[in-house]
C-alpha positions in Angstrom: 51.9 -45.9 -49.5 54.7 -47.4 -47.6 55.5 -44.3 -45.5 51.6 -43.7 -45.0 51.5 -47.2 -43.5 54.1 -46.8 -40.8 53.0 -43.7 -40.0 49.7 -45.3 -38.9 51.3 -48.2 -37.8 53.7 -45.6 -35.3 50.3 -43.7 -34.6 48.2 -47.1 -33.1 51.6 -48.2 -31.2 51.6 -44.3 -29.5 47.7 -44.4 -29.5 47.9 -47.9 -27.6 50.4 -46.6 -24.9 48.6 -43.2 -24.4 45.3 -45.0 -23.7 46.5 -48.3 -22.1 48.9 -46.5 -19.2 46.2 -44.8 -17.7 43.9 -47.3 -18.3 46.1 -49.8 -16.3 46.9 -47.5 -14.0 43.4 -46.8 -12.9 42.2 -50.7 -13.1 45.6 -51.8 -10.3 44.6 -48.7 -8.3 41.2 -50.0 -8.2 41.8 -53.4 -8.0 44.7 -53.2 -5.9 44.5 -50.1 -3.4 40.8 -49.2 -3.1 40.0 -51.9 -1.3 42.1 -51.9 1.0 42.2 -50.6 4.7 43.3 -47.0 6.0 45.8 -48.9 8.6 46.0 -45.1 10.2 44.6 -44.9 13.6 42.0 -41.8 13.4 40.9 -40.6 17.0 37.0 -38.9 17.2 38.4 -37.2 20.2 41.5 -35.7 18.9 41.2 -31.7 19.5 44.3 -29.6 18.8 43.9 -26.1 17.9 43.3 -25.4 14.2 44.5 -22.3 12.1 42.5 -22.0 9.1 44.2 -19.5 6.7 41.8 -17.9 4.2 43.9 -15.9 1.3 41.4 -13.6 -1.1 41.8 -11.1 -3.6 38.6 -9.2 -4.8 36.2 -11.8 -2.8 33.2 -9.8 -2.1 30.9 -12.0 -3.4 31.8 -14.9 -1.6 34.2 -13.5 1.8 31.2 -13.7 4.3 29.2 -16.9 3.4 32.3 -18.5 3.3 33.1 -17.1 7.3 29.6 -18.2 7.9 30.8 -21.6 6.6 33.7 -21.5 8.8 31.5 -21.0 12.0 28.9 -23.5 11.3 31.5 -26.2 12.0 31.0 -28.3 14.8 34.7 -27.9 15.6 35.0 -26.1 19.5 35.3 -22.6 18.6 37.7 -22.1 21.1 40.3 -24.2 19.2 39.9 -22.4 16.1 41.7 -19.9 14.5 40.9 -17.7 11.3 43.6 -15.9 9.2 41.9 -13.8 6.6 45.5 -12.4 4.8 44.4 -10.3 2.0 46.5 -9.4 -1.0 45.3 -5.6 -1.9 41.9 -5.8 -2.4 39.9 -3.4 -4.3 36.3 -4.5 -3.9 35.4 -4.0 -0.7 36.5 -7.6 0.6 38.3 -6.1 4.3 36.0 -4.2 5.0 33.5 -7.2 4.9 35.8 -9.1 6.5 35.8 -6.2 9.6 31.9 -6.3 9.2 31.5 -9.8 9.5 33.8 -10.0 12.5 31.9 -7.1 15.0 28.5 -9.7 14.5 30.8 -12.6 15.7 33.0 -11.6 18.5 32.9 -15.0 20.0 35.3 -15.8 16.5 39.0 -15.8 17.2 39.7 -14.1 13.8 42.3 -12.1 12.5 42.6 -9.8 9.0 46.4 -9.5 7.5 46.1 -7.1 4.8 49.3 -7.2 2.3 49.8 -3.9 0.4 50.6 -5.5 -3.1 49.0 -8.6 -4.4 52.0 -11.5 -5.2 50.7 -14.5 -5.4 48.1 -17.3 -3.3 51.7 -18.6 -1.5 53.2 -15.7 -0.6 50.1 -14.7 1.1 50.2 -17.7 2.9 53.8 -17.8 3.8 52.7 -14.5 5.5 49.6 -16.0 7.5 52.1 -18.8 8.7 54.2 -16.5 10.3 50.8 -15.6 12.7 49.6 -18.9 13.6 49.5 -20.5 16.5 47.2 -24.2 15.9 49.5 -27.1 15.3 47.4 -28.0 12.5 46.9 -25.7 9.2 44.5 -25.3 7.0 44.2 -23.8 3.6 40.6 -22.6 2.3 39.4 -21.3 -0.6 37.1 -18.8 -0.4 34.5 -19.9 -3.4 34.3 -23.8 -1.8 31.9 -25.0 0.5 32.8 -27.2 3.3 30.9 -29.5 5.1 30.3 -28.5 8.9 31.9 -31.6 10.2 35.0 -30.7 7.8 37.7 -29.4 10.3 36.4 -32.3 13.1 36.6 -35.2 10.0 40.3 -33.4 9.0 42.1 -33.5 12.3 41.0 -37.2 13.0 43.3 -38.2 10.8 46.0 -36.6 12.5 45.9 -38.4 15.7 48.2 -40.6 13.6 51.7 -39.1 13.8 52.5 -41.0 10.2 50.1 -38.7 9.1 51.8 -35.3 7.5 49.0 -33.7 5.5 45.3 -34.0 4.5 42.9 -32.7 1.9 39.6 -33.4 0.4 37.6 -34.5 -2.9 35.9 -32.1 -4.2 32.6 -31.7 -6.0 31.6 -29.0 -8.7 28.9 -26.3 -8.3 27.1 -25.0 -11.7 29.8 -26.8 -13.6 30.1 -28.4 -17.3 29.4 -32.6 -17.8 33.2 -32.3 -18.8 34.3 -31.4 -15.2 31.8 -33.6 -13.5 33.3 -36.8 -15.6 36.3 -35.5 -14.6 35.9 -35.5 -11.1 34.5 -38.9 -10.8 37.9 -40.6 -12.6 39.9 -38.3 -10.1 38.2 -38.7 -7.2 38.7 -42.3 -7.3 42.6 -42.2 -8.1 43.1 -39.5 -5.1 41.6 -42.4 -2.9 43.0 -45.0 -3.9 46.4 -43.7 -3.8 46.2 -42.5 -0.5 45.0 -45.4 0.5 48.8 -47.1 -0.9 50.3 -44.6 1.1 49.9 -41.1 -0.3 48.8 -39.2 -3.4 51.1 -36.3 -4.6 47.8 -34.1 -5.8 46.1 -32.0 -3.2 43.7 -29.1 -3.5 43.6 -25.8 -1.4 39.7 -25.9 -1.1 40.6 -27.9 2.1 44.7 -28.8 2.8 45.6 -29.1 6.2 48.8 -29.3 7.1 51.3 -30.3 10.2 52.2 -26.7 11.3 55.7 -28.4 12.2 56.1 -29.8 8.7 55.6 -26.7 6.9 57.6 -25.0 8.5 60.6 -28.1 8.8 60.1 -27.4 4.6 60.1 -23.7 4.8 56.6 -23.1 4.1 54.7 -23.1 0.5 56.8 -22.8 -2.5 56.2 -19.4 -4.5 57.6 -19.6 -7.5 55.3 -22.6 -8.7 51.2 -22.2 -8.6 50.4 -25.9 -7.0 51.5 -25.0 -3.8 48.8 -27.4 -2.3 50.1 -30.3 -4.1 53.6 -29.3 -4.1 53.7 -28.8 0.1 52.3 -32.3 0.3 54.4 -34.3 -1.7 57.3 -32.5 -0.3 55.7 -33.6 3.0 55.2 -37.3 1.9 59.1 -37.5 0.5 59.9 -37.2 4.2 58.1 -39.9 5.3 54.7 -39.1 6.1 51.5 -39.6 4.8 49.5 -37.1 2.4 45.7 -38.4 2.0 43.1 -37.5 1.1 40.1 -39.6 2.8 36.5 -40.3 1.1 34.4 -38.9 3.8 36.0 -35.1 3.3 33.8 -33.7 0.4 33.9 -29.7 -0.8 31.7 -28.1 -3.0 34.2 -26.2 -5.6 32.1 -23.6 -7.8 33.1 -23.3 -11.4 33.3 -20.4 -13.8 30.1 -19.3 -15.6 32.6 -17.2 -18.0 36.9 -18.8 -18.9 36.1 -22.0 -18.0 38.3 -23.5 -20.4 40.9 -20.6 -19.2 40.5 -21.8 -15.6 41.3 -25.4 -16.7 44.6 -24.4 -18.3 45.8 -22.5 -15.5 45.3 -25.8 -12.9 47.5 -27.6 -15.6 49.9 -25.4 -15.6 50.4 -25.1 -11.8 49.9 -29.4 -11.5 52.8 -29.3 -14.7 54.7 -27.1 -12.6 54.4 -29.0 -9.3 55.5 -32.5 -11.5 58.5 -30.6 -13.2 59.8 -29.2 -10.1 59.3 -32.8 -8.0 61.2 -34.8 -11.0 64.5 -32.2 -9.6 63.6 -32.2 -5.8 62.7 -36.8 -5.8 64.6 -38.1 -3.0 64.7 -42.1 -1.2 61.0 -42.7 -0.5 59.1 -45.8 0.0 59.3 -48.1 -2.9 55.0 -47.6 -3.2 55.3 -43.9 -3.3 58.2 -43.5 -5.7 55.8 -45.8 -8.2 52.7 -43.1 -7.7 54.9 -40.3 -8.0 56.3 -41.8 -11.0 53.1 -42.4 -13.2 51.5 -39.2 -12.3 54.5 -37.1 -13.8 54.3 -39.5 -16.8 50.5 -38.8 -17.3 50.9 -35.0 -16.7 54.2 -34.5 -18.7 54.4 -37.1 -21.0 51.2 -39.1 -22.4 49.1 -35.7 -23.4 51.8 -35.3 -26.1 51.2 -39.2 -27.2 47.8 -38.4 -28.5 49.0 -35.2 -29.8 51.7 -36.9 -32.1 49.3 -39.6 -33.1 46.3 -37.1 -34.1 49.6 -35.2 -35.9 50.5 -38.7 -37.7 47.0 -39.6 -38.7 46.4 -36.7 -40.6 49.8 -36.5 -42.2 48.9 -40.2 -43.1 45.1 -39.5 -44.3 46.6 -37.0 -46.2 48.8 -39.2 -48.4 45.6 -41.2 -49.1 45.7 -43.9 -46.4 42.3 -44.8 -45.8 42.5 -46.6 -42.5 44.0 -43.3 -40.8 41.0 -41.4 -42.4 38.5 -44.1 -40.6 40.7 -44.2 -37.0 40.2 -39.9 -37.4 36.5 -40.8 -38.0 36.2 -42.9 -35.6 37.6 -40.4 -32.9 35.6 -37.9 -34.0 32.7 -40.5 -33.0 33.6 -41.6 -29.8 33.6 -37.7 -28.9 29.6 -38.5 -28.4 31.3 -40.7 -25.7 31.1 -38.7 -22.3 34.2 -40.1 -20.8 36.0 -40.4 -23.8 35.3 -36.7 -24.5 36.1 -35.6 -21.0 39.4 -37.6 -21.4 40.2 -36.0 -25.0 39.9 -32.8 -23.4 41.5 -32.9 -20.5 45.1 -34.4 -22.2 44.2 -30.7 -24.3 44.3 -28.9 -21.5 47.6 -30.6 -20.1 49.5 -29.7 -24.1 48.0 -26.1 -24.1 49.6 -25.8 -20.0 52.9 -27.2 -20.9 52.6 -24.5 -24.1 51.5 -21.8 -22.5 54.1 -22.5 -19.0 57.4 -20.9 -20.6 55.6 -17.8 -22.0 53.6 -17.5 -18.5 53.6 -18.7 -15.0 50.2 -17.5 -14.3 51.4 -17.2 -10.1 49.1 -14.6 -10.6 45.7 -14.7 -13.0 43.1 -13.0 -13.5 39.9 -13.7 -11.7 37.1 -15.6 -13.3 33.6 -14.9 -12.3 31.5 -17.9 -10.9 28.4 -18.9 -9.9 
């Protein structure tokens, strides 16, 4: 009974931490940072000349309402750039591509087409080589932007403190879970780049300072967050990475491997953490604090509620009946939306760090969406 007692005991003091860092965390970055004013100076009239790089593989369905997308923007055309670089097709996506461009000659657009498919960065590495706007931007092909993305994006950069920018994003056809989800992340992704910068980007929409990608070498391929990986590599130089509330893509979600896609992201996010802990360098004091607690909540506190679900059991099983009732009592508060989108997503994060050493997944298979 004794060793059934401390290992509940052990199980509330991990269950305690798991729940209360993030729970803290979330409450000072609402209470502290939200609040609080951009203090970057944004210019409406700012105009450089944009690159937007579109990588696809296999993107038939989705290639030429995304370039319609692209041209509805109320960015002067004359300042934009399009890089399609595709990695070895097999659908019919180039020739699209080709189609699309003959009904829109007044698009500057260009199609790199890469004989072997090796990965979303090593396509992009190969776009960067071709462009020629001093700002670059990464798109996904299945996201939807607004048409004032690119002019709401480059704003921001009339501020030389300012290194990179992405959006929030909003799902398409997707699950309660992920719609939770993005509500709790949304916030944080504000609020931290309102404290200086937030190490989490997402290549729906990432622009970048063509000088600062290549000053870093351009996107890291042997990790899948490039996004996020570029931009905190960006802000541990100094500059800020933000991503602003008024920049909001419409990200579809898998009808089929949702749970698949979901594991892959944490891999690459696990990835990007793992990678920063070796590359961390001086940085402002504010920074190094948000760069710290993310790679705690990605690498560490999934494995808390792991262990304690582990120690529960183990304790139920040697008759202890308050374990069995905490177990119950989980099993209830999974009726709880936010406590079951929390639940699962701290799965997802144990099953990425599992699944990380057997596979990299640089390169996945598709998933269909909506």
């Amino acid at each position: 009974m004794l060793i059934s007692n401390m290992l509940t005991l052990i199980a509330l003091i991990l269950a305690g931490i798991h729940f209360g860092v993030p729970l803290t965390y979330y409450w000072y970055a609402k209470k502290k940072w939200l609040k609080k004013p951009w203090n970057i100076k944004t210019d409406e009239n700012y105009k450089p000349r944009v690159t937007i790089i579109v990588p696809t593989y296999n993107e038939a369905k989705f290639i030429q309402t995304k370039l319609d997308n692209l041209y509805a923007q109320d960015y002067p055309k004359d300042l934009i750039e399009v890089i399609v670089v595709d990695s070895a097709s097999d659908d019919g996506t180039t020739e699209l591509v080709t189609e699309w461009k003959t009904k829109h000659r007044d698009t500057n657009l260009r199609l790199i087409r890469e004989e072997e498919r090796k990965g979303k960065a090593v396509a992009l590495n190969h776009a960067l080589k071709h462009t020629r706007g001093k700002i670059v931007i990464i798109a996904d092909v299945d996201a939807t932007w607004p048409n004032n993305a690119i002019s709401e994006i480059v704003k921001w950069f009339a501020d030389p403190a300012v290194g990179a920018v992405s959006c929030l994003k909003k799902p398409v056809g997707s699950k309660t879970i992920e719609k939770n989800y993005r509500q709790y992340y949304n916030t944080l992704r504000i609020a931290e780049s309102k404290a200086h910068s937030t190490p989490i980007f997402h290549g729906e929409l990432a622009a970048f300072r063509k000088e600062l990608l290549e000053k870093i070498g351009g996107f890291p391929t042997d990790i899948g967050a490039d996004d996020s990986h570029t931009a905190t590599r960006i802000a541990l130089m100094g500059y800020r990475t933000i991503v602003p509330e008024g920049i909001v893509c419409f990200e579809y979600i898998p009808r089929k491997g949702y749970h698949m896609w979901r594991i892959r992201r944490a891999q690459h996010l696990l990835q990007h953490f793992t990678k920063v802990i070796k590359e961390n360098k001086r940085t402002l004091k504010t920074f190094k604090m948000i760069l710290r607690v993310e790679i705690y909540l990605h690498l560490i506190n999934p494995w808390l509620l792991v262990v304690t679900i582990a120690l529960l059991l183990a304790s139920a099983l040697q008759g202890s009946l308050t374990a069995l009732a905490l177990l119950l009592l989980g099993l209830v508060l999974l009726l709880c939306r936010p406590f079951r989108t929390w639940i699962a997503t701290q799965l997802y994060l144990a099953v990425a760090s599992l699944r990380n050493p057997i596979s990299r997944e640089l390169i996945w298979e598709k998933h269909t969406k909506s």
